[in-house]
C-alpha positions in Angstrom: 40.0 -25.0 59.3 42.4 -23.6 61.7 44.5 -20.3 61.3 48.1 -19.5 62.6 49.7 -16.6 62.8 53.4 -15.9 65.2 50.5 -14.3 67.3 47.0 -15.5 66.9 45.1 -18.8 65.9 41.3 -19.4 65.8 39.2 -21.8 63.8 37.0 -20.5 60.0 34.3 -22.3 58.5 36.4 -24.7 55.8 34.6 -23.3 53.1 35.9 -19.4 54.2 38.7 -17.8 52.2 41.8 -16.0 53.8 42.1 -12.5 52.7 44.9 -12.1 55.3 45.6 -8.4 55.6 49.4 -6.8 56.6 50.1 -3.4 57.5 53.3 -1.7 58.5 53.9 2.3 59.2 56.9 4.6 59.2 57.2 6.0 62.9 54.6 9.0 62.8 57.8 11.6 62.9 58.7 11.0 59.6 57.3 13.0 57.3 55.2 12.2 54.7 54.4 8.9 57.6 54.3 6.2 55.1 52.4 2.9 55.4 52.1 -0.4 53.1 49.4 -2.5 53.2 48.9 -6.0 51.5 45.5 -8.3 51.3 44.7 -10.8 49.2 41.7 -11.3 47.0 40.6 -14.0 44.3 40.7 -13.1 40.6 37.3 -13.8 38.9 37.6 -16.4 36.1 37.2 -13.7 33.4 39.3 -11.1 35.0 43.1 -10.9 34.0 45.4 -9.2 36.5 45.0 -5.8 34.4 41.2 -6.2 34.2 41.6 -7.0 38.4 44.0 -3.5 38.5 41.7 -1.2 36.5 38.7 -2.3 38.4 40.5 -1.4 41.8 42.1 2.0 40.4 38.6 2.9 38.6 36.9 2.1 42.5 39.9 3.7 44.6 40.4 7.0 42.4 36.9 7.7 41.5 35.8 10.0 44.9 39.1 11.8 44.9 39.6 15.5 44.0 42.3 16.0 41.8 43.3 12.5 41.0 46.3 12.1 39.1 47.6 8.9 37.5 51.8 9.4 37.1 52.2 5.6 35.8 50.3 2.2 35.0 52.7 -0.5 33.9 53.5 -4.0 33.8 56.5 -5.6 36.1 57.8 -8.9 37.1 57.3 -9.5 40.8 58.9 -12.7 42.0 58.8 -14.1 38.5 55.1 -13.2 38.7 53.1 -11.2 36.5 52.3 -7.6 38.1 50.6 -4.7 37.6 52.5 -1.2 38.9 50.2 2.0 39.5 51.6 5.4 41.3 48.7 8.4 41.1 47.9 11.1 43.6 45.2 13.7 44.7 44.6 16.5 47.4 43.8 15.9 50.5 43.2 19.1 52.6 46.5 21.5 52.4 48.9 18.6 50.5 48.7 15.8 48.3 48.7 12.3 48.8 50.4 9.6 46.8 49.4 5.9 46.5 51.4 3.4 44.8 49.7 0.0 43.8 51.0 -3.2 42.8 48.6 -6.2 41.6 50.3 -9.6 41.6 49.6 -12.4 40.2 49.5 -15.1 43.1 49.5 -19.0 42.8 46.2 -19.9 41.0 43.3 -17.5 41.1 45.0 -15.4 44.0 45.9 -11.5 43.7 47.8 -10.0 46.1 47.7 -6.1 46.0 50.2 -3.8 48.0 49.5 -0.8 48.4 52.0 1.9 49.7 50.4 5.5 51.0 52.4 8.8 51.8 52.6 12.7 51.4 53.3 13.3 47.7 56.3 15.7 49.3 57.8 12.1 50.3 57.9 10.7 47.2 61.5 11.2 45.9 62.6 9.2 49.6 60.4 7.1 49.8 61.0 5.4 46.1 64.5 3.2 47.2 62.2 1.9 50.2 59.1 1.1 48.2 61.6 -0.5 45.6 63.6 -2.5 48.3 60.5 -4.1 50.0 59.3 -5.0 46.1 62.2 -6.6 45.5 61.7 -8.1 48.7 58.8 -10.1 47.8 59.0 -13.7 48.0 55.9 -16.4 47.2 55.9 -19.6 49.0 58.3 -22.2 47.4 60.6 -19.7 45.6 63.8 -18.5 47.4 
């Protein structure tokens, strides 16, 4: 199977699954320097998105001192079915803040975005984080 990208292609084994990661960072001067980050994973056949979203919060949160969840709800992405998590936890002399979206993809896919910052960015970042959401569009929708 072959894989293109704008700036990369290369040849995988057929039977290989794409787990295509993104990333994108504020310029390091902000502060608070956010990032987002989106892969791609395949639901089991038992797991539901939820099931899929508290596995991943349960693995991600679990080592962090002074983990704090602020939300878990459920949200429309793209007419899909998602599931929205903010929570927080120190990390040296501030906190950091981590919001998580699960969405359903087509068939067994998930897609998860995660978006990192300084807690202290929070309150700016919010529009940003909302705009790129609302942003999202899945092959064959508009």
């Amino acid at each position: 199977m072959r894989h293109q990208s704008p700036d990369i292609c290369f040849d995988v084994p057929e039977h290989w699954v794409n787990r295509t990661l993104v990333a994108f960072s504020a310029p390091t001067d902000q502060p608070g320097a956010p990032n987002v980050v989106l892969t791609r994973d395949v639901l089991s056949q038992q797991d539901s998105v939820e099931e899929y979203a508290d596995r991943q919060l349960h693995m991600l949160t679990m080592p962090l001192e002074g983990y704090r969840l602020h939300f878990k709800r459920h949200r429309q992405v793209d007419g899909a079915e998602a599931i929205d998590m903010r929570y927080s936890w120190s990390a040296g002399s501030e906190r950091a803040l981590q919001r998580q979206l699960v969405i359903r993809g087509a068939g067994d896919e998930v897609v998860c975005m995660t978006v990192t910052s300084a807690e202290s960015a929070a309150d700016r970042l919010e529009p940003i984080v909302e705009r790129i959401v609302g942003s999202i569009r899945f092959r064959g929708t508009t």
